[in-house]
N, CA, C and O atoms as a GROMACS GRO file, in nm:
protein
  560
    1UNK      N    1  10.857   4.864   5.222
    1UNK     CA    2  10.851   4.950   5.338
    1UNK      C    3  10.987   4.954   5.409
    1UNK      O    4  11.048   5.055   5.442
    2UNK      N    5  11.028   4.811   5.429
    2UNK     CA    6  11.171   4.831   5.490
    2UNK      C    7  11.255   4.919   5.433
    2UNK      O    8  11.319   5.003   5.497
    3UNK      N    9  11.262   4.901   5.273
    3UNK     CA   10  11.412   4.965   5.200
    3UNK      C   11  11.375   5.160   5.242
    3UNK      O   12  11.455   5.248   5.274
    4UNK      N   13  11.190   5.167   5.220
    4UNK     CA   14  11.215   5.297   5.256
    4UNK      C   15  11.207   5.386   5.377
    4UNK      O   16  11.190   5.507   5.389
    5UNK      N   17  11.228   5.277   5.475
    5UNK     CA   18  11.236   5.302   5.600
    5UNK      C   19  11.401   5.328   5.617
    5UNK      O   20  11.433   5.446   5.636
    6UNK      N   21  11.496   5.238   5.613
    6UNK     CA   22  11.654   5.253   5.546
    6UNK      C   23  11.676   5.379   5.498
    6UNK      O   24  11.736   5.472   5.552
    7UNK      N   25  11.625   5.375   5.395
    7UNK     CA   26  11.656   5.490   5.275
    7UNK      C   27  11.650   5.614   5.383
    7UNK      O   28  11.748   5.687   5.396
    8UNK      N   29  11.519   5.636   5.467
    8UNK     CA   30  11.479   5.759   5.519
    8UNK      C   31  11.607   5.810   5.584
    8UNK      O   32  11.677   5.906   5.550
    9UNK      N   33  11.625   5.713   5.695
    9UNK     CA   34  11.727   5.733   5.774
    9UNK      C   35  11.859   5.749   5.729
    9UNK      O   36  11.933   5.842   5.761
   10UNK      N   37  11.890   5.646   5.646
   10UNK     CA   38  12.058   5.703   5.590
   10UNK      C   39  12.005   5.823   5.502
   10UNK      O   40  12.086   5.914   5.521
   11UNK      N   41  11.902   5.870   5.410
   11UNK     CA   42  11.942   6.017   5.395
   11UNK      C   43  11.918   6.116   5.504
   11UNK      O   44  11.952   6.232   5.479
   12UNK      N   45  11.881   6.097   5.589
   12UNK     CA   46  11.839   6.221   5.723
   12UNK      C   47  11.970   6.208   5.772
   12UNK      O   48  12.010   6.312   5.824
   13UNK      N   49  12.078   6.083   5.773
   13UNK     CA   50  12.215   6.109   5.848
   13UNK      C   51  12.302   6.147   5.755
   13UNK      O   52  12.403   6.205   5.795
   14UNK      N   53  12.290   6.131   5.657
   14UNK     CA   54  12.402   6.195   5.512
   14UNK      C   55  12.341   6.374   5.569
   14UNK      O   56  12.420   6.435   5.640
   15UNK      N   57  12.262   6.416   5.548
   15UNK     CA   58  12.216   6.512   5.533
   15UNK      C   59  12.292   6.589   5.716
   15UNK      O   60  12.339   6.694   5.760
   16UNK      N   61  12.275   6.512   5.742
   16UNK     CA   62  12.363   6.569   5.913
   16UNK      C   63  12.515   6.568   5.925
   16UNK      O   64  12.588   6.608   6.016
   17UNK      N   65  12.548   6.505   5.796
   17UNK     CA   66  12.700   6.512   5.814
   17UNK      C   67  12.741   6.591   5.662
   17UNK      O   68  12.842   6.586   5.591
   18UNK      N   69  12.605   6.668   5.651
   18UNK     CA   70  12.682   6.819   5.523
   18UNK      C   71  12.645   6.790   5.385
   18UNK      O   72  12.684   6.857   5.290
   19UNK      N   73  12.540   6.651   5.373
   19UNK     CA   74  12.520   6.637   5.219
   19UNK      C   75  12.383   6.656   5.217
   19UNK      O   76  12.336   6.596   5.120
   20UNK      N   77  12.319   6.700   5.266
   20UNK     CA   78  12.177   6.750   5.214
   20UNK      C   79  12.164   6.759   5.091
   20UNK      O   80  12.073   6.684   5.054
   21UNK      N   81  12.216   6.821   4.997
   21UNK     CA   82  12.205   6.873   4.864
   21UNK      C   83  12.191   6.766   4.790
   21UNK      O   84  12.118   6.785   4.693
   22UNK      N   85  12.249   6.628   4.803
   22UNK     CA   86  12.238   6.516   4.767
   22UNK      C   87  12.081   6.406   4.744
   22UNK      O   88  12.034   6.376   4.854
   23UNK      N   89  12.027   6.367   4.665
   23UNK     CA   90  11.953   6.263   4.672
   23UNK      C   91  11.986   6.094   4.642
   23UNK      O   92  12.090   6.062   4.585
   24UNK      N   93  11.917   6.025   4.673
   24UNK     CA   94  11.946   5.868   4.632
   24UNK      C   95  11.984   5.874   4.480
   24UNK      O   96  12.081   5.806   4.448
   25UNK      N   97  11.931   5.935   4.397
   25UNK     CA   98  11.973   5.870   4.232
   25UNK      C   99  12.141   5.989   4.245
   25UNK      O  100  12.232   5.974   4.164
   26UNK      N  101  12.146   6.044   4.302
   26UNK     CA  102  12.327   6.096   4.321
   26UNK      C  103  12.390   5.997   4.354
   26UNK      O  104  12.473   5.970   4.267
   27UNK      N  105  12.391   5.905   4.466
   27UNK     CA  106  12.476   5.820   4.505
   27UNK      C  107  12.431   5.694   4.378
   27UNK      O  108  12.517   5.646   4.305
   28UNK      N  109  12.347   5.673   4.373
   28UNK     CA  110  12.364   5.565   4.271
   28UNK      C  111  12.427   5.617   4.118
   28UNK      O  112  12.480   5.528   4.051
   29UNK      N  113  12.425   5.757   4.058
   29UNK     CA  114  12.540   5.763   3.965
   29UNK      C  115  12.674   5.737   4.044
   29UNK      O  116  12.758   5.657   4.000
   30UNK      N  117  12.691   5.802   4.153
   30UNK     CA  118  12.808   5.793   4.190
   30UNK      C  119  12.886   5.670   4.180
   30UNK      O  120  13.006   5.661   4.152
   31UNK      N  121  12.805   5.578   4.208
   31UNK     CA  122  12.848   5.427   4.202
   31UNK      C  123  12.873   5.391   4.071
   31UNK      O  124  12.959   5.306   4.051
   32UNK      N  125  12.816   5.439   3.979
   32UNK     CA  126  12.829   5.409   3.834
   32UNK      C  127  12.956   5.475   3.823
   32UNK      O  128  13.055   5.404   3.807
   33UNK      N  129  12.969   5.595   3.828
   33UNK     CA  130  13.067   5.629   3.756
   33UNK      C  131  13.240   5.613   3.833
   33UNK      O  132  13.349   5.657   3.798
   34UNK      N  133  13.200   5.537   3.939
   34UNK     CA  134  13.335   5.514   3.996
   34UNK      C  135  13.459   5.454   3.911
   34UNK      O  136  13.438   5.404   3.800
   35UNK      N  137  13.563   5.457   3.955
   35UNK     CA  138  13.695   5.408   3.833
   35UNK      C  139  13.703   5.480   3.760
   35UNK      O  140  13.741   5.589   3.801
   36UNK      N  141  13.686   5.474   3.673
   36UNK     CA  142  13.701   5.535   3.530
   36UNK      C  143  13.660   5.628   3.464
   36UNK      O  144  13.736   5.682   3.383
   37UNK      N  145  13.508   5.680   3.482
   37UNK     CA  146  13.418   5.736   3.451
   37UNK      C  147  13.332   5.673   3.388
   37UNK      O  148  13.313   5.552   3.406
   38UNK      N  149  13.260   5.750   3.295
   38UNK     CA  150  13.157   5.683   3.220
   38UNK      C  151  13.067   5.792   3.128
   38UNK      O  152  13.047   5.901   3.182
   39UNK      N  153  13.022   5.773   3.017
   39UNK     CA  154  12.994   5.913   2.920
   39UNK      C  155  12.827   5.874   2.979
   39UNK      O  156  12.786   5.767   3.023
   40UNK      N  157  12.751   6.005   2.959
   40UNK     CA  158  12.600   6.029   3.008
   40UNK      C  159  12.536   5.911   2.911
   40UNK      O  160  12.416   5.890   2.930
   41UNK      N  161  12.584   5.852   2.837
   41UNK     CA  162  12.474   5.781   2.768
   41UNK      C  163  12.493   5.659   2.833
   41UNK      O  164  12.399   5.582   2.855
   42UNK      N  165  12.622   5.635   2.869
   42UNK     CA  166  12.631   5.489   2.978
   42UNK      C  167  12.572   5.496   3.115
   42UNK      O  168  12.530   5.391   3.164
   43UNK      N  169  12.564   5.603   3.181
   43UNK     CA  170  12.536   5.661   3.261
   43UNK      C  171  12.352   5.625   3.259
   43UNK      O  172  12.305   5.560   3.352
   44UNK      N  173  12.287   5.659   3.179
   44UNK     CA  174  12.161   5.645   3.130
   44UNK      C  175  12.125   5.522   3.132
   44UNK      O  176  12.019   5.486   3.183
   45UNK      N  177  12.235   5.417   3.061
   45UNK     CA  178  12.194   5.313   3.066
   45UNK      C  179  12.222   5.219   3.175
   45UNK      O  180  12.158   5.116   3.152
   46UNK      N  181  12.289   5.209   3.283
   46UNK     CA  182  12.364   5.173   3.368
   46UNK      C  183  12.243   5.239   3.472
   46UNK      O  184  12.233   5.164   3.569
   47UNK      N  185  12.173   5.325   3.479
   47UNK     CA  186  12.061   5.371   3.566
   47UNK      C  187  11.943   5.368   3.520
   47UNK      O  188  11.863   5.430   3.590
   48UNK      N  189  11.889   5.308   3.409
   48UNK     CA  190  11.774   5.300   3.350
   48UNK      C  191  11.702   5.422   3.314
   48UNK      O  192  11.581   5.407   3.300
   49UNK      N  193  11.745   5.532   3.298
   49UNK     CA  194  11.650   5.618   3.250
   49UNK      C  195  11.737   5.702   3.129
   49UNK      O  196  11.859   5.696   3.112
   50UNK      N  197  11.656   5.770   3.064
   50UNK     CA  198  11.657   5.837   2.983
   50UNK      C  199  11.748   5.950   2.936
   50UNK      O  200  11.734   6.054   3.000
   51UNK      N  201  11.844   5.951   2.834
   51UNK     CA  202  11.957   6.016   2.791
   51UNK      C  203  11.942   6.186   2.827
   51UNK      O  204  12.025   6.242   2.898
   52UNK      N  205  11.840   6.250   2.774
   52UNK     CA  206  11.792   6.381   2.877
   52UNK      C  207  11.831   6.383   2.995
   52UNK      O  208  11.916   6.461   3.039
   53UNK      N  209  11.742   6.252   3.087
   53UNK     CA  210  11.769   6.312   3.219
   53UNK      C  211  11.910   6.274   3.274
   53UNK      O  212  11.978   6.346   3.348
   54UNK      N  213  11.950   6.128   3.221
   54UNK     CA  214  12.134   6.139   3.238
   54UNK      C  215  12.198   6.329   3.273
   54UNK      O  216  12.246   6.397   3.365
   55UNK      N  217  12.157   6.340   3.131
   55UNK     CA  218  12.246   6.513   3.088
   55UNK      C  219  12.236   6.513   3.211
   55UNK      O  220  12.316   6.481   3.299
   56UNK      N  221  12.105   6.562   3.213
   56UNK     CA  222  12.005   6.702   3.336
   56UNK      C  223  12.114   6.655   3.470
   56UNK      O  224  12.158   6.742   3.546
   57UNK      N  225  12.137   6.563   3.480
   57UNK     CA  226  12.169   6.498   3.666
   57UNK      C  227  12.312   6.540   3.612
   57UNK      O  228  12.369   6.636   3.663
   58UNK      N  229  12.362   6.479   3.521
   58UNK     CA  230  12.539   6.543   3.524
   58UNK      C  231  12.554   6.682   3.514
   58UNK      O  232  12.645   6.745   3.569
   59UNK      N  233  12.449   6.739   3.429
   59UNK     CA  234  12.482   6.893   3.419
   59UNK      C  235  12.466   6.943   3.595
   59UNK      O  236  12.552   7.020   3.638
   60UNK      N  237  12.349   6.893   3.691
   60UNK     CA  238  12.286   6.933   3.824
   60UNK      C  239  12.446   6.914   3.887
   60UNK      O  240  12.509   7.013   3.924
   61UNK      N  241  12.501   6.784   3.895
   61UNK     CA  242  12.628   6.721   3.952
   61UNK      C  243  12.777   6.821   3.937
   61UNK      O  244  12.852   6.854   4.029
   62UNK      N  245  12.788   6.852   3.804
   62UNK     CA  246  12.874   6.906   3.778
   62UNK      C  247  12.856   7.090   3.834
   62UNK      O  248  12.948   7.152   3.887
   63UNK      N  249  12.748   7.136   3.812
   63UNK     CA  250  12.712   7.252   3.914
   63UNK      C  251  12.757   7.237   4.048
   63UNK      O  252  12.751   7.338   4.118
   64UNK      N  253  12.800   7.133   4.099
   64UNK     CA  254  12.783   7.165   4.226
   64UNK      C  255  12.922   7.081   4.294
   64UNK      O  256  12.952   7.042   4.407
   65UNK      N  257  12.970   7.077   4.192
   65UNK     CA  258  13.120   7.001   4.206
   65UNK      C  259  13.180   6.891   4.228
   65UNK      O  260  13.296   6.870   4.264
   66UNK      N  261  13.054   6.787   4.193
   66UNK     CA  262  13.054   6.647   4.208
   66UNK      C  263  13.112   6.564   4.112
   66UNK      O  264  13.158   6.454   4.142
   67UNK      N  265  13.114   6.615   3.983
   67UNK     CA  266  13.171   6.569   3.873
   67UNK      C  267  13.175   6.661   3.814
   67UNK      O  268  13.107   6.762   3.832
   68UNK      N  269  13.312   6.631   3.674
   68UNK     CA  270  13.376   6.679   3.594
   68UNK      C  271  13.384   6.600   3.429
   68UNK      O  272  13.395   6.482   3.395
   69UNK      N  273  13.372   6.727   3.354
   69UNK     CA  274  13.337   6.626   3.210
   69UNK      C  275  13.520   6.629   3.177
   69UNK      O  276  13.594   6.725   3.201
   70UNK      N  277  13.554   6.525   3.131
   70UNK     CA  278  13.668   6.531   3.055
   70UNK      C  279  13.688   6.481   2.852
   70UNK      O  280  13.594   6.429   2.792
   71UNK      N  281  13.790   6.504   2.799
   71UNK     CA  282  13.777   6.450   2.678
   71UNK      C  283  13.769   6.272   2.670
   71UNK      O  284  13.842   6.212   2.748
   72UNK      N  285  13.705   6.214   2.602
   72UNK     CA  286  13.702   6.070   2.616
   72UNK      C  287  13.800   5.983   2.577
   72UNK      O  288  13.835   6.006   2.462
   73UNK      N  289  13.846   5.909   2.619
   73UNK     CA  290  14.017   5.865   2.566
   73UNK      C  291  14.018   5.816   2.441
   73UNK      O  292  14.123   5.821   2.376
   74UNK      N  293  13.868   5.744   2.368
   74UNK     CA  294  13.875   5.743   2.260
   74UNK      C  295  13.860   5.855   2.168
   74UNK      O  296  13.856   5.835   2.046
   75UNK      N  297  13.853   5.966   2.216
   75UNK     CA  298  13.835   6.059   2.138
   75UNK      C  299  13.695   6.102   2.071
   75UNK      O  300  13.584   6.064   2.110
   76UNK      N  301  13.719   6.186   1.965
   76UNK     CA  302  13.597   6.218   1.906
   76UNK      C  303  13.519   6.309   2.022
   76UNK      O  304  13.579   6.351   2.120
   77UNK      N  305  13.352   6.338   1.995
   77UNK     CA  306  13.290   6.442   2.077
   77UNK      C  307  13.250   6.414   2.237
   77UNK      O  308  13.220   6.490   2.329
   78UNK      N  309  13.266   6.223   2.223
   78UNK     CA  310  13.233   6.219   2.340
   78UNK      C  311  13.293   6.256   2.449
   78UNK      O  312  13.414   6.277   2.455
   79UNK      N  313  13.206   6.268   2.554
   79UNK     CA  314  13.295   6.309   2.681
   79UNK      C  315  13.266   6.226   2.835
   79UNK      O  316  13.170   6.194   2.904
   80UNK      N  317  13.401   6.218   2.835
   80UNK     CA  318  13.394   6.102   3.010
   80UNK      C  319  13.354   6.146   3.132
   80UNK      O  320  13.449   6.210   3.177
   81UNK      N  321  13.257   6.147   3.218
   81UNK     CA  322  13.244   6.187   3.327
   81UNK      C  323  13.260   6.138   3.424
   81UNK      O  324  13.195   6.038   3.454
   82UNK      N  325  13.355   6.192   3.511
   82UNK     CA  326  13.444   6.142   3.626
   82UNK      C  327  13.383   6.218   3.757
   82UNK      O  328  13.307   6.315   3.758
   83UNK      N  329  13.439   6.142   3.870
   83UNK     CA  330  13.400   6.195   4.024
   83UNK      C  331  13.458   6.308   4.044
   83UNK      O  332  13.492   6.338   3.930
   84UNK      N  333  13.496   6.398   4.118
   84UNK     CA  334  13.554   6.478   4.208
   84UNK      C  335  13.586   6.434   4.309
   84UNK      O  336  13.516   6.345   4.356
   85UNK      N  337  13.706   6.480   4.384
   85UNK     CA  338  13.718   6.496   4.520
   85UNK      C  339  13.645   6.466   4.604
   85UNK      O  340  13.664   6.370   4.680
   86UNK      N  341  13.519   6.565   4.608
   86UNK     CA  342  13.410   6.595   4.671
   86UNK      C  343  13.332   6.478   4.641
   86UNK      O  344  13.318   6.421   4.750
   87UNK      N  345  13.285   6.423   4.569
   87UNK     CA  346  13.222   6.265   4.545
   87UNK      C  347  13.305   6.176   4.582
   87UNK      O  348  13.255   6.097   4.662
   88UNK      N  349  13.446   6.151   4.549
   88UNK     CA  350  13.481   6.079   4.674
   88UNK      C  351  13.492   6.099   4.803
   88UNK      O  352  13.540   6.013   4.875
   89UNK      N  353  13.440   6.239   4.859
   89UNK     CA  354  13.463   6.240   5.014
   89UNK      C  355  13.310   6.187   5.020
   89UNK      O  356  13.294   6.079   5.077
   90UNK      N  357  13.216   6.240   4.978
   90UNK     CA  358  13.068   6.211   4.950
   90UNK      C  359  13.094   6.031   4.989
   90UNK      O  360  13.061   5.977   5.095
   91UNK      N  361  13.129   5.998   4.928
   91UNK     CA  362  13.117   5.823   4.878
   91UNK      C  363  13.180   5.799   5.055
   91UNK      O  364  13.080   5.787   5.126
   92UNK      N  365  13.275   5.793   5.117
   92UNK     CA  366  13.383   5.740   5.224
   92UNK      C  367  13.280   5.790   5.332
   92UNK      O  368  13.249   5.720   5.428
   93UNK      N  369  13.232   5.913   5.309
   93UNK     CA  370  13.106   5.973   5.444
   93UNK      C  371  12.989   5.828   5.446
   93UNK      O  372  12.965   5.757   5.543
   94UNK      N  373  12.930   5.817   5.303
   94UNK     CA  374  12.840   5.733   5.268
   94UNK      C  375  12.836   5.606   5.349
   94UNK      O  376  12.748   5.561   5.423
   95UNK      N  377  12.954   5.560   5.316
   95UNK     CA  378  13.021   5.396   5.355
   95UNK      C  379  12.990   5.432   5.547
   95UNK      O  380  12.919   5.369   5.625
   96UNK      N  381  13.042   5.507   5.563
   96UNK     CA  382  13.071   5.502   5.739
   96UNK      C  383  12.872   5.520   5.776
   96UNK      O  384  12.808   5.451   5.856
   97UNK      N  385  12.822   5.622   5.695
   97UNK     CA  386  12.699   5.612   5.751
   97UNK      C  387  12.627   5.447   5.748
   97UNK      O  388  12.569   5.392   5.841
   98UNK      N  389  12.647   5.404   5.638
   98UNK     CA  390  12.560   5.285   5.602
   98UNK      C  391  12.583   5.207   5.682
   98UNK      O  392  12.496   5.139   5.738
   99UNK      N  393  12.779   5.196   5.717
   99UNK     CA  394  12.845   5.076   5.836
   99UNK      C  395  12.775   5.068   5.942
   99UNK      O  396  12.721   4.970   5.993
  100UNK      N  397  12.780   5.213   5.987
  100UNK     CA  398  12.684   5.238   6.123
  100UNK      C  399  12.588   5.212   6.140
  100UNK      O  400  12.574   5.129   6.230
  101UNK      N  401  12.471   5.259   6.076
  101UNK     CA  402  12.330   5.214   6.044
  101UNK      C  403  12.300   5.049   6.069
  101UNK      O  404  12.218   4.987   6.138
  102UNK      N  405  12.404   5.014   5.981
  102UNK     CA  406  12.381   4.891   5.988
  102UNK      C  407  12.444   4.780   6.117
  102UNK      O  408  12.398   4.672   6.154
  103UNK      N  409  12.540   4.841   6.156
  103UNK     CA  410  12.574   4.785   6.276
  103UNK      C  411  12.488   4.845   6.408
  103UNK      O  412  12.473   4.769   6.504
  104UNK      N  413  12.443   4.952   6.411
  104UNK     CA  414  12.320   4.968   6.516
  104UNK      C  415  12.161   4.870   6.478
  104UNK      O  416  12.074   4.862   6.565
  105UNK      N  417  12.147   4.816   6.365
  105UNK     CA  418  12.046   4.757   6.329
  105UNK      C  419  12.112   4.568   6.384
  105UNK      O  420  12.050   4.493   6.460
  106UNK      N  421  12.196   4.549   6.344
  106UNK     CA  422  12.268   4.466   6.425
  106UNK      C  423  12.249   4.406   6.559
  106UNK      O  424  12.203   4.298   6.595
  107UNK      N  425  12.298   4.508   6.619
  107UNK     CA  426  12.346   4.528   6.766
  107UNK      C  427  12.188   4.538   6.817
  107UNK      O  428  12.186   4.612   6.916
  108UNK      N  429  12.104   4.508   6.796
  108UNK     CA  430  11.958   4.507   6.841
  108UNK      C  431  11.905   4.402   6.853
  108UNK      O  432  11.892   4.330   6.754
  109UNK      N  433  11.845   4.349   7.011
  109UNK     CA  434  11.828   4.246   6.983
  109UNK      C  435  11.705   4.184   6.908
  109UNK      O  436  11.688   4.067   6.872
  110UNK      N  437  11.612   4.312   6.891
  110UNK     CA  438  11.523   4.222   6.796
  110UNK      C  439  11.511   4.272   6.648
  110UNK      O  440  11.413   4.273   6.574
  111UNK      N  441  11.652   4.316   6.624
  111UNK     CA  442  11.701   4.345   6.504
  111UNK      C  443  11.665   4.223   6.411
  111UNK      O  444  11.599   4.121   6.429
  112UNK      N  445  11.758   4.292   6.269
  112UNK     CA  446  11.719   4.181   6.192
  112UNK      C  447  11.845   4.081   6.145
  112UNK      O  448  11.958   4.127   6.158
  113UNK      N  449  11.828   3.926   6.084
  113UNK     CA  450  12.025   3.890   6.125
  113UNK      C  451  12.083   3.890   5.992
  113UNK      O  452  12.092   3.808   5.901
  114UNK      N  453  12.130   4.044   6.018
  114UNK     CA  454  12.245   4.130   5.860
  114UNK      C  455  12.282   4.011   5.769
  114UNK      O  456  12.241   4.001   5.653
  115UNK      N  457  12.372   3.912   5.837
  115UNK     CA  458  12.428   3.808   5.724
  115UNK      C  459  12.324   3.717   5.675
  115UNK      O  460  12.370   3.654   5.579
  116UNK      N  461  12.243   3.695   5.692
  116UNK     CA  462  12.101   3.627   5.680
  116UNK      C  463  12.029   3.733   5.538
  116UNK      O  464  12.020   3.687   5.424
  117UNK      N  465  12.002   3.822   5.562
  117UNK     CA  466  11.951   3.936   5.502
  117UNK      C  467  11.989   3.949   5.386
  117UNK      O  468  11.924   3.917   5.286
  118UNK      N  469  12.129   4.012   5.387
  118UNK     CA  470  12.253   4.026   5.316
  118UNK      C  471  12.225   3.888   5.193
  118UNK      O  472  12.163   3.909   5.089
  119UNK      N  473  12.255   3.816   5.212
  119UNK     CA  474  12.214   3.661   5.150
  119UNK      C  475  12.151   3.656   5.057
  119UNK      O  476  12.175   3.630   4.939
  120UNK      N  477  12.012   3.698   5.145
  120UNK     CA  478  11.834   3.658   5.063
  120UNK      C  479  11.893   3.745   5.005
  120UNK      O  480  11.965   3.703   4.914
  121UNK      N  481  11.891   3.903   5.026
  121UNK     CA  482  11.869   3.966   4.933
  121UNK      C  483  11.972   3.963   4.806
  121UNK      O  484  11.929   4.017   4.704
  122UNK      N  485  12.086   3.914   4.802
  122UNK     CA  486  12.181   3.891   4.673
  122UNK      C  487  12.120   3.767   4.618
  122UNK      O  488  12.131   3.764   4.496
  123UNK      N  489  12.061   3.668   4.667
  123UNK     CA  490  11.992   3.560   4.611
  123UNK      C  491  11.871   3.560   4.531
  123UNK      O  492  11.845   3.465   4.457
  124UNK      N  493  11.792   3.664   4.544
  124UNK     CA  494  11.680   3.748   4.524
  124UNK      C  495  11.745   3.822   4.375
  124UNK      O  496  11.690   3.800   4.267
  125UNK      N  497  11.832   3.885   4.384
  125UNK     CA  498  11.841   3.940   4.271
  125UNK      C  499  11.936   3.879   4.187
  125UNK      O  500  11.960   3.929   4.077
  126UNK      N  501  12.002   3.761   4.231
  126UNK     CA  502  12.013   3.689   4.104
  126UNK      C  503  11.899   3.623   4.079
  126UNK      O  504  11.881   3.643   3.959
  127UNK      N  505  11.820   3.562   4.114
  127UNK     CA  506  11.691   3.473   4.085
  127UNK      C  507  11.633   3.558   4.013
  127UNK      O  508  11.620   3.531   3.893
  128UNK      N  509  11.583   3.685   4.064
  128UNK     CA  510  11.545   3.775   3.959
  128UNK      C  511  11.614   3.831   3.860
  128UNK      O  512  11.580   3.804   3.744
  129UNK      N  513  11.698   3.899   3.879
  129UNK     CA  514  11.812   3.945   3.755
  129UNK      C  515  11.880   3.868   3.684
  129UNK      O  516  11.928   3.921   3.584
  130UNK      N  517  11.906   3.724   3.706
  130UNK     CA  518  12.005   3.622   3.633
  130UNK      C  519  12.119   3.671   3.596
  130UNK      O  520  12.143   3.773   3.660
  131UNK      N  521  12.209   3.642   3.512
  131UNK     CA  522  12.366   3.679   3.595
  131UNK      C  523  12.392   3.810   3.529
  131UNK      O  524  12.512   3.838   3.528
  132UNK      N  525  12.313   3.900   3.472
  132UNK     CA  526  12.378   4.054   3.476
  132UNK      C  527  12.218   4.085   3.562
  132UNK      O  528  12.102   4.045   3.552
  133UNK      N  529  12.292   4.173   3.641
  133UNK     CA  530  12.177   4.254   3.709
  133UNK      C  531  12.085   4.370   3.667
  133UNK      O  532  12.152   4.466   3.629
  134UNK      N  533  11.959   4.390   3.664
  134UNK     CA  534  11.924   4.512   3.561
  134UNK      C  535  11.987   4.641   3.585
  134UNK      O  536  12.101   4.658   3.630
  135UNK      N  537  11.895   4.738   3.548
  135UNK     CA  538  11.978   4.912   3.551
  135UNK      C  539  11.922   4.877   3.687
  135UNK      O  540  11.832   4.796   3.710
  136UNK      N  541  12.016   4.980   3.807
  136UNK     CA  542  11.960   5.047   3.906
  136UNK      C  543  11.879   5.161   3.905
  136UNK      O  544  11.924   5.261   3.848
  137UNK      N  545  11.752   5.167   3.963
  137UNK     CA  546  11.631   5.232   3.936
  137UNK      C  547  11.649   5.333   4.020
  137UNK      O  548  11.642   5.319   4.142
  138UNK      N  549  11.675   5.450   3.957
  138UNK     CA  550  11.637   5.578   4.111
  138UNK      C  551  11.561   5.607   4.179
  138UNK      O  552  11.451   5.583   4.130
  139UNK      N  553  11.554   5.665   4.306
  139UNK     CA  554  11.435   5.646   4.395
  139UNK      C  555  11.474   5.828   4.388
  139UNK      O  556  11.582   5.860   4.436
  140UNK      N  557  11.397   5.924   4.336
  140UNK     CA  558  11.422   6.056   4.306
  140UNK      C  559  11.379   6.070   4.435
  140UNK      O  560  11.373   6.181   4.488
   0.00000   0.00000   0.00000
């Protein structure tokens, strides 16, 4: 309930500062494919679902100017998919919403205590995940 209480709110404030068009499994490719890029089948696997819907979300992404396919440095048919501009302005908007969010959740006094939180929950998913963490699961 908490995460989708979170979730609600940072997308209702993404969405107020011009990214509506955006959902949660966008920012979590986004995160994947930061640095370097990454071809749709890593992409797939790095998000747990299915090489189809990889495509489907890069083909949706790349419609709309979020990413760009390039040739793969190893060559051959594959192809690298990289951020845009626009996904990194996407990503830097992201960060300031979440900062905020989270420092008004903070700044409350019967908030909850962030570094405390912060903690369990990385402790939590190594206990559960052990030392590689699973795919990140989209919340469509």
């Amino acid at each position: 309930m908490g995460f989708q209480l979170l979730l609600g709110e940072f997308n209702a404030r993404l969405a107020q500062a011009g990214y509506g068009d955006l959902r949660p499994v966008h920012g979590m490719a986004f995160q994947v494919l930061r640095g370097e890029g990454a071809t749709a089948s890593e992409l797939a696997e790095r998000l747990g679902m299915t090489k189809q819907a990889a495509g489907q979300l890069v083909d949706q992404l790349e419609k709309t100017g979020y990413v760009r396919r390039e040739p793969h440095p190893a060559g051959g048919r594959r192809r690298l998919v990289v951020l845009t501009e626009a996904a990194h302005a996407h990503l830097a908007v992201a960060g300031r919403v979440m900062h905020r969010l989270e420092a008004e959740l903070g700044d409350r006094s019967d908030g909850p205590d962030l570094p405390v939180l912060h903690a369990e929950l990385a402790r939590l998913v190594r206990v559960v995940g052990g030392d590689e963490p699973p795919p990140l699961r989209p919340v469509w």
